[in-house]
Residue, then its C-alpha position, 0 to 999 in steps of 0.5 A: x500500500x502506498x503512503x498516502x493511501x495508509x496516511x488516509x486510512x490512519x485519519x480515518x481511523x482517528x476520526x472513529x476514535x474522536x467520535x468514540x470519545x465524545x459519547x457520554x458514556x464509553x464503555x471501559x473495552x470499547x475504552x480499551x479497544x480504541x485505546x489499542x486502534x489507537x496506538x495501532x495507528x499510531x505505529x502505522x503512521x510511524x512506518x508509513x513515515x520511515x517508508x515516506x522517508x526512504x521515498x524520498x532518499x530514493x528520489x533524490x538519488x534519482x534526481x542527481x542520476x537524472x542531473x549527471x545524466x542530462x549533462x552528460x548528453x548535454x556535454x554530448x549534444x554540445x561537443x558532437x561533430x555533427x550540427x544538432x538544432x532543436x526547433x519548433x515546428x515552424x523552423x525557428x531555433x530553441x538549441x543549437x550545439x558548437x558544430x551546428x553554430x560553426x555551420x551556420x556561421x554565428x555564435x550560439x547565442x545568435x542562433x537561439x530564437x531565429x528561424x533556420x531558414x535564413x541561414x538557408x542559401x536562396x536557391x533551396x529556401x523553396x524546397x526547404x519550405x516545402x520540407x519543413x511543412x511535412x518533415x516526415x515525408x522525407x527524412x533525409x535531404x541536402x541543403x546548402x547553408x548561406x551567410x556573409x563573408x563566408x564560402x556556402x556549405x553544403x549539409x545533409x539533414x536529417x529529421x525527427x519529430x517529437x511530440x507533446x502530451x498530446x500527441x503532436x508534433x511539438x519539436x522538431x530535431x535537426x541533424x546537420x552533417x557537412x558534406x562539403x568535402x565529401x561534394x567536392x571529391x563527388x564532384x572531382x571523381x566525375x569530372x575523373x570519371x568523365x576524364x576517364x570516359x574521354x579517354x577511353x572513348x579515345x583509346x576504345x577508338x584508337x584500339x578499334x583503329x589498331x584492331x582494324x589494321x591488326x585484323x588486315x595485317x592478320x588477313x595478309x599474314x593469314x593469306x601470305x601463310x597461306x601463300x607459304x604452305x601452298x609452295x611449302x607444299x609444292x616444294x614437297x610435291x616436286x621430287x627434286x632436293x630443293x634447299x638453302x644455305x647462307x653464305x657461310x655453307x651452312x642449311x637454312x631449309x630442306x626439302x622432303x625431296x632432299x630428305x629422299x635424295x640424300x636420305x637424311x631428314x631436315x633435322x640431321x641436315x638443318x644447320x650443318x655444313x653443305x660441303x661436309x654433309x654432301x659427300x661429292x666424289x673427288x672428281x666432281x666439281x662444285x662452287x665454292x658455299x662462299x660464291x654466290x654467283x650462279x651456277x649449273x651442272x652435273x655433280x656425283x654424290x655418295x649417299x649414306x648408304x653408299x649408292x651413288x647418284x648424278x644430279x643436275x645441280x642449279x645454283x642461284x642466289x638469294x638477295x636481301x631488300x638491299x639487293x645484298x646476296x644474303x643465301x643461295x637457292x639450290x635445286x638438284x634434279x636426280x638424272x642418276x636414272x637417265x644417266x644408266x639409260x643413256x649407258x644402256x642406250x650407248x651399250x645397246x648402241x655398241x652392242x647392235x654396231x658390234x653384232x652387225x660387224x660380228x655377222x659380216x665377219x661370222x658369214x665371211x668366216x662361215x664361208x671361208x671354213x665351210x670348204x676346209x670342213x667340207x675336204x676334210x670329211x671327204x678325206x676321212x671318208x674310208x674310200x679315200x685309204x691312201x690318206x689312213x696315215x694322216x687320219x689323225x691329222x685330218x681329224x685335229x683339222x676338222x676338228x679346229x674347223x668345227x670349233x671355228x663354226x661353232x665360235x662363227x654360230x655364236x657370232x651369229x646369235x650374238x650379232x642377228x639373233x636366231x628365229x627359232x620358236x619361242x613357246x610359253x614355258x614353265x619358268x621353274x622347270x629350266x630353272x630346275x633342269x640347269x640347277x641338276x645339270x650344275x649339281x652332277x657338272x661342279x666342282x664338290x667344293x661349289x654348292x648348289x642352293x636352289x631356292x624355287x617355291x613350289x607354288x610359283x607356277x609363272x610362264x614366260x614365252x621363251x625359247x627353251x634353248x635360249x633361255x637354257x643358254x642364258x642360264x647356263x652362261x650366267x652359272x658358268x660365270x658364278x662357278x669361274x667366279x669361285x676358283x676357291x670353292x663357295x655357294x652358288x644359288x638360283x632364286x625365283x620370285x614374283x616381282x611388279x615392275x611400276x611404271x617409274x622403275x621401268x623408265x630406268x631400262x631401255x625398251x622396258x615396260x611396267x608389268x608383272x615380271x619373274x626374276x631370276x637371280x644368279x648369286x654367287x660368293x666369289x670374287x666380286x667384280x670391280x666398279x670399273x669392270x662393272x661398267x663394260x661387263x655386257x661389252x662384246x669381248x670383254x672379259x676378265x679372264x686371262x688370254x684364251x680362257x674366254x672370248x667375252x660373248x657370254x655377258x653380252x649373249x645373254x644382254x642380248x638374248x634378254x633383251x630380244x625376250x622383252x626383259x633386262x638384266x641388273x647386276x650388282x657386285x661388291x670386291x670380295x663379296x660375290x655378285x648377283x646377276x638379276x634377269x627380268x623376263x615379262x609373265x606370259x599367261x599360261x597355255x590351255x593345255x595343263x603343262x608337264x609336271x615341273x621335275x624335282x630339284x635332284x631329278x636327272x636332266x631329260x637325255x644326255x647332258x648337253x656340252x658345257x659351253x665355252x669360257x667367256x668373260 
């Protein structure tokens, strides 16, 4: 119970009492019960003033709170670093702090009961009006404060209403923040900002510019790679060694040509020296890296693997923009393959003026014998007995003169050839038949290997006793070959001519093709040999061992059969001997079974034809 509320009940219980003692007669216990209400108020009263007392103890101690308080926000509100104003509802001005007075430019003192407007500069006293008759339409806007003899100030405001008992809006406080500097940054960062637009507007159309010339120079660069890959590859088409070198001798490009020509690839060219990396023979003559004249001719070259190819080279030098020698161009052309044409041309050449000239000299032989081997059978005859003493003799001059025919009859196969019938036959059959005779004729110490599958059953239009003497020629030259005994073999196999081969052999055509090729380990033939082996009496052998007609029968007889001859020989190595021979298609009727490697040769064997060369 509140103090005021016991200090009425203690009157009112008092008032009874009064009432109590002005009776006339009082009983003695209502005596004694008002006597006790009495001093019960009366404790009461004492307890309702200590409680007054402590009341007010406590509000005194609130009331100096209440003081510290208020100056401490007083001190806040005074020293804040924004403007703090407190106005009535039509603007004029009840408090100002330091901060607000330094924006509008007067003392304290000056600010108090003057309405905030004229402290407004004139071009936002409009808009500040219209704020100030609803301030609660929008809380936060910018003015710009104005005085005399002062630079304006621009200040953002914020707003909030206090209200009376009532409910209605009474006071009004007013938050002032200056913005000045913050303006002036605002105002520079957009004239940057423009700046900056300005200049990349003038950069985005000096990129545009550039990216359109960059965008044309890709275009040319584009087409001119173009244009490169476009030779690079026709330099890659054309089968001549087409390369580059500084004036030093050094290679700067290589082509695929090149890489085939002098096998070796542009990494292992690129960057080496011309004249060490290609090997000239010591004849050969070239200009030296250094010369940058032009120049062209035909140089011999040893390639890696030892082959020999003639080129017809082409120099000519490359200018800088100068019109300085910076490199030389060099293009190469590999003849190596019309140079073995034109020998075989001038061999064949050889070989046919020979023959015409063996034939008049066989006919004028054969005519000249012919009477000497007609006399001597007349006299060996045994009607004719005077002449029995000189038998013996007679027989060695018919005999001289039968060799003499025989030599003649070769001359004449050589020279004109023979018109004996050529059939299709069985390509593995004489093949067999000489490697038997060779087995049962050799020497122990010559092996005969034949290597003829069974399943190559070719044909070739031949005639047999051609085709027999140009085997039995080639072996009996492999046997000669091999005076200390070593391996004699026969191979045959399919081969197919193209037609880029075939431009390497007079009168040959592309096709299919069986080659026979006759290997031996002998001795080998020189490269200078080498060259005239198919020469009409030429031969290696000493006087009287050979008459150097067997090489080139069988150059002939070859040739004659649509085929050709390739040989390839190394000093101590042994040769190879190679005869092509077309593929014929084969006869209706089934062909004899072919005899066995070991079989014995059909009738008695034929004599050994003479040593050649």
């Amino acid at each position: 119970m509140e103090v005021s509320g016991k200090l009425d009940q203690v009157y009112q219980q008092t008032l009874q009492l009064r009432e109590l003692a002005s009776q006339a007669e009082v009983a003695p216990e209502l005596l004694d019960e008002a006597l006790k209400a009495l001093c019960l108020v009366l404790e009461e009263l004492h307890a309702a003033d200590e409680e007054l007392l402590e009341q007010n103890r406590n509000l005194l101690d609130a009331q100096r709170l209440l003081e510290i308080e208020r100056q401490r926000y007083a001190t806040l509100f005074e020293l804040a670093p924004d403007g703090y104003l407190v106005t009535d509802t039509v603007g004029l001005i009840r408090q100002a702090n330091r901060a607000a007075a330094a924006l509008c430019g007067r003392p304290q003192a000056d600010l108090e009961q003057k309405p905030l407007i004229v402290f407004v500069a004139a071009a936002d006293r409009p808009s500040f009006q219209a704020r100030l008759a609803d301030p609660h339409a929008q809380q936060d806007w910018e003015i710009t404060l104005a005085g005399p003899n002062r630079e304006p100030v621009r200040v953002a405001i914020t707003v909030a209403s206090l209200n009376n008992p009532q409910g209605q809006g009474a006071t009004l406080l007013w938050l002032l923040r200056d913005i000045t500097q913050r303006k002036q940054i605002e105002q520079q960062l957009r004239l940057a900002y423009d700046h900056l637009e300005q200049q990349v507007a003038a950069r985005t159309a000096e990129l545009t510019e550039a990216n359109a010339r960059l965008q044309q120079e890709r275009d040319h660069h584009r087409q001119a790679a173009k244009t490169v890959r476009k030779q690079a590859a026709l330099i890659d088409i054309v089968p001549d060694a087409i390369y580059t070198q500084n004036l030093q001798g050094i290679i700067e490009f290589w082509s695929r040509g090149a890489e085939c020509l002098y096998e070796l690839p542009a990494a292992a060219a690129l960057g080496q020296p011309a004249d060490r990396l290609l090997q000239l023979k010591p004849s050969a003559h070239t200009p030296p890296a250094t010369d940058s004249s032009s120049w062209q001719g035909e140089l011999e070259y040893i390639t890696p693997s030892g082959q020999s190819r003639v080129v017809l080279s082409r120099r000519t030098p490359m200018y800088d923009p100068s019109e300085q020698p910076q490199a030389v161009l060099v293009v190469n052309t590999d003849i190596t393959a019309i140079k073995q044409l034109e020998a075989q041309v001038y061999r064949a050449q050889r070989i046919d003026s020979l023959g015409t000239m063996a034939s008049g000299i066989a006919h004028d032989l054969n005519n000249a014998i012919g009477p000497i081997l007609t006399a001597t059978d007349f006299l060996l005859k045994p009607s004719q007995a005077e002449l029995q003493p000189h038998r013996e003799l007679l027989t060695l001059i018919r005999s001289s003169a039968q060799r003499s025919v025989d030599l003649i009859q070769r001359l004449l196969t050589f020279g004109r050839g023979t018109s004996e019938k050529r059939v299709p036959l069985l390509i593995r059959q004489p093949l067999l038949e000489v490697a038997a005779l060779l087995e049962q004729t050799t020497a122990r110490s010559i092996e005969i290997c034949p290597q003829i599958p069974a399943d190559l059953t070719f044909y070739v239009v031949a005639n047999p006793t051609q085709l027999h003497q140009i085997l039995m020629n080639l072996c009996i030259n492999a046997c000669d070959a091999m005076p200390a005994g070593g391996t004699l073999t026969l191979t045959l196999a399919p081969y197919q001519l193209s037609p880029t081969e075939a431009q390497a052999y007079v009168d040959a055509r592309p096709g299919d093709y069986v080659v026979i090729t006759v290997a031996d380990s002998g001795l080998g033939i020189s490269p200078q040999s080498l060259e005239r082996i198919f020469d009409p009496f030429f031969t290696t052998k000493p006087a009287g061992q050979g008459t150097g007609l067997g090489l080139s029968t069988v150059f002939s007889l070859v040739k004659s059969h649509g085929g050709f001859v390739q040989v390839s020989s190394e000093l101590g190595h042994g040769s190879q001997f190679r005869v092509y021979l077309p593929v014929a298609a084969a006869p209706n009727p089934a062909p004899l079974p072919a005899a066995a490697p070991n079989a014995e040769p059909p009738g008695p064997p034929p004599p050994r034809p003479g040593p050649d060369g």
